[in-house]
N, CA, C and O atoms as a DFTB+ gen file, in Angstrom:
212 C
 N C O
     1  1       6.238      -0.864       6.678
     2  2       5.637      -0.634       5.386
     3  2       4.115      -0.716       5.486
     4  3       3.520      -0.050       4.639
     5  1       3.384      -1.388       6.337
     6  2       2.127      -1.852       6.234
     7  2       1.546      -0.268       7.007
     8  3       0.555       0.294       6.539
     9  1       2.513       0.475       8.543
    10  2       1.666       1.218       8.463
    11  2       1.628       2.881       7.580
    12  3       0.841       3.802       7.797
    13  1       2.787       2.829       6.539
    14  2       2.326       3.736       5.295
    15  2       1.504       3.120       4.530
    16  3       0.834       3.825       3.775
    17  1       1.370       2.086       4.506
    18  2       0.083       1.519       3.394
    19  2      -1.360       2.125       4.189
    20  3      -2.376       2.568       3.653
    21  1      -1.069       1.980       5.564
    22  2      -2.976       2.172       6.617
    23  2      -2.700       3.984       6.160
    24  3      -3.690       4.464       5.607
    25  1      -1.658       4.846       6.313
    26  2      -1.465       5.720       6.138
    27  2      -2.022       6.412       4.811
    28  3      -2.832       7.330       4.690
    29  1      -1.365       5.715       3.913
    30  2      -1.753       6.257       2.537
    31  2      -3.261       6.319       2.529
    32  3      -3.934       7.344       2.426
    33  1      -3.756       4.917       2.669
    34  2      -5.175       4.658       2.868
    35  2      -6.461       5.898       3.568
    36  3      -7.319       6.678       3.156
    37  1      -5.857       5.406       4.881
    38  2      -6.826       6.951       5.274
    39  2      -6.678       8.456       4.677
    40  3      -7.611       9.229       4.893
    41  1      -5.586       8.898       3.960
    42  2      -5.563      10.387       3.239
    43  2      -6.414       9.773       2.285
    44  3      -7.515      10.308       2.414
    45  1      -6.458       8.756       1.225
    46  2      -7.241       8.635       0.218
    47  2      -8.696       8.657       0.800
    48  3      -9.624       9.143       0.152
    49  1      -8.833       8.210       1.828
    50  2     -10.559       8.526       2.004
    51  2     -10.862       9.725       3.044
    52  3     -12.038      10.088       3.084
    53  1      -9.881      10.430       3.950
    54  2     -10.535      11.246       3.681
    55  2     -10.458      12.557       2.532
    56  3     -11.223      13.519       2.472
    57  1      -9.206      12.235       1.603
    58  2      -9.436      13.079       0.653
    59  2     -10.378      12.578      -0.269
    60  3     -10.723      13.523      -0.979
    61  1     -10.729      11.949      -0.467
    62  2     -12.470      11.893      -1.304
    63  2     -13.370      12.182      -0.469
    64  3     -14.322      12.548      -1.159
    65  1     -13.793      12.272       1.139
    66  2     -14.976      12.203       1.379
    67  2     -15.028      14.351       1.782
    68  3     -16.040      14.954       2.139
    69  1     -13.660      14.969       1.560
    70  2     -13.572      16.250       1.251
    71  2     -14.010      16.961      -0.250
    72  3     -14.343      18.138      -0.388
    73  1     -13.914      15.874      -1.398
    74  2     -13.872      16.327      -2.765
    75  2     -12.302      15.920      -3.453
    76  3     -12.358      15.527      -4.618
    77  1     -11.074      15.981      -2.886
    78  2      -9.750      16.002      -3.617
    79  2     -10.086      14.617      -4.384
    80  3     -10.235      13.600      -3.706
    81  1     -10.178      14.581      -5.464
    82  2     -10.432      13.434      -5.953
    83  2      -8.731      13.284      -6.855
    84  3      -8.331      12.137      -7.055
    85  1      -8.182      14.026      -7.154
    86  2      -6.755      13.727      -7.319
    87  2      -6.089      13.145      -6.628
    88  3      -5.446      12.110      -6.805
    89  1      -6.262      14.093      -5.388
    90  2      -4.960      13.549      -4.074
    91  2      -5.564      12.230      -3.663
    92  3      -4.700      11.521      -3.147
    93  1      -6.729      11.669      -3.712
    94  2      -7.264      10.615      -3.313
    95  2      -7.035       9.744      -3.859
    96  3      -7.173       8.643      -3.326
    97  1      -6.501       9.899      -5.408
    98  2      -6.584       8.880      -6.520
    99  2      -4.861       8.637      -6.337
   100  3      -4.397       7.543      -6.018
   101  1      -4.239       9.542      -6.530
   102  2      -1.971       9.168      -6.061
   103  2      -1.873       8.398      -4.415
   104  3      -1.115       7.523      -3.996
   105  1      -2.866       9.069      -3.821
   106  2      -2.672       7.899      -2.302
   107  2      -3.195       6.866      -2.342
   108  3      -2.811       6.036      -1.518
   109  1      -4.529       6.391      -3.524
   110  2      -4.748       5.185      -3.185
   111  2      -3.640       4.550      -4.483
   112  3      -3.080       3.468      -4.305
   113  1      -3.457       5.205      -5.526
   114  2      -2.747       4.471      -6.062
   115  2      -1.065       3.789      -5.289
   116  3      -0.375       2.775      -5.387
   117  1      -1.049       4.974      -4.606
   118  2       0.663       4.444      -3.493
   119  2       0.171       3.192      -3.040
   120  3       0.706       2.113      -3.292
   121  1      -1.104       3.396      -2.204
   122  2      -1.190       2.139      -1.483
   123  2      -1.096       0.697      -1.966
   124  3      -0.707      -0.332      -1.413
   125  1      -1.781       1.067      -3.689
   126  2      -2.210      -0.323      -4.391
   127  2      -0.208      -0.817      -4.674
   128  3       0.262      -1.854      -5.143
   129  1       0.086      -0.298      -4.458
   130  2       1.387      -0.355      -5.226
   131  2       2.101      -0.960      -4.022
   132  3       2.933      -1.814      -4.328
   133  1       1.970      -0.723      -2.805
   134  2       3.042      -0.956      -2.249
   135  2       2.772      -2.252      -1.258
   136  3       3.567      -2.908      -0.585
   137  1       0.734      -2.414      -1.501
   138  2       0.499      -4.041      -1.082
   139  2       1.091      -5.000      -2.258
   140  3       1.354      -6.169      -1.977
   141  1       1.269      -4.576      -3.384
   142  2       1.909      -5.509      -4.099
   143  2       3.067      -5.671      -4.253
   144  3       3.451      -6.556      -5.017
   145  1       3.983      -4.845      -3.556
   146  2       5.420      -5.098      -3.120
   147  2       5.549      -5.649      -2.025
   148  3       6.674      -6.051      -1.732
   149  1       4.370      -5.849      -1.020
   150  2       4.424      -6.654       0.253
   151  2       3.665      -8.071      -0.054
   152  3       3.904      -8.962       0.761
   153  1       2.904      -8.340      -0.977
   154  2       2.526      -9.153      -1.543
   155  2       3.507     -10.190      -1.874
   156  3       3.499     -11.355      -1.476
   157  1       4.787      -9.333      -3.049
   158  2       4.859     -10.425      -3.369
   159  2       6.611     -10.730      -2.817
   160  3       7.288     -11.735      -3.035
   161  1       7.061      -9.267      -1.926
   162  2       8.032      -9.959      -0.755
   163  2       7.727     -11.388      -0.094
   164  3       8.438     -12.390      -0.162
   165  1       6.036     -11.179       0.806
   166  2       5.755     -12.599       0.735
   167  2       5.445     -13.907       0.584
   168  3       5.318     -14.872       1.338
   169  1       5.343     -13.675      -0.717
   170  2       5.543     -15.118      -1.546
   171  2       6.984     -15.559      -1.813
   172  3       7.388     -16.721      -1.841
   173  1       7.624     -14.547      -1.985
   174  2       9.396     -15.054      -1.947
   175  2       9.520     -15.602      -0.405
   176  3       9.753     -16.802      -0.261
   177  1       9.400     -14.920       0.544
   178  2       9.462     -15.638       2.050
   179  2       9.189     -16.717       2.073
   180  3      10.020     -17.609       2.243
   181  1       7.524     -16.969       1.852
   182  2       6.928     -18.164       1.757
   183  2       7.540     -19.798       0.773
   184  3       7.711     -21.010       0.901
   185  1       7.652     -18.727      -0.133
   186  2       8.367     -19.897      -1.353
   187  2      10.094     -20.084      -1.194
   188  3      10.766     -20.619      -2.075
   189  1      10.746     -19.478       0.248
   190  2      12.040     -19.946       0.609
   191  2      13.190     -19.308      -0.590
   192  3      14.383     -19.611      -0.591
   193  1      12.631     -18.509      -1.437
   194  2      13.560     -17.552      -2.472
   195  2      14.179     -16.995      -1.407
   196  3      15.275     -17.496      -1.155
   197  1      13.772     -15.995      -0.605
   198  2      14.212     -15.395       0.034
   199  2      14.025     -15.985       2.146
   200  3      13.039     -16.396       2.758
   201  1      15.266     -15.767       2.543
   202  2      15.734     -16.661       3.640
   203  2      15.461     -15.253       4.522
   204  3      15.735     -14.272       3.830
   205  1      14.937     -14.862       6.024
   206  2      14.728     -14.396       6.992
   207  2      15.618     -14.948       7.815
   208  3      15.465     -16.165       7.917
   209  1      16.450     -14.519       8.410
   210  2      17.381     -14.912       9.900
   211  2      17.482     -13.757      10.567
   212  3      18.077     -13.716      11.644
């Protein structure tokens, strides 16, 4: 997951440093979205909600 997040990331910049200021704005928005699904996977890890074996 982390490297579609580096993924998303680099299309968003270099689609702004081309002009796509749309396509730049849905890839960074993917990205914002999906550190906060890895975010807060690990706080459940951390906080023992959720068990890893």
């Amino acid at each position: 997951m982390l490297k579609l997040i580096l993924i998303l990331l680099i299309i968003a910049a270099v689609a702004a440093l081309l002009g796509f200021g749309s396509i730049s704005g849905v890839a960074l928005t993917g990205a914002k979205f999906l550190i906060g699904v890895v975010l807060v996977l690990f706080l459940l890890v951390v906080l023992g909600i959720i068990a890893l074996s």
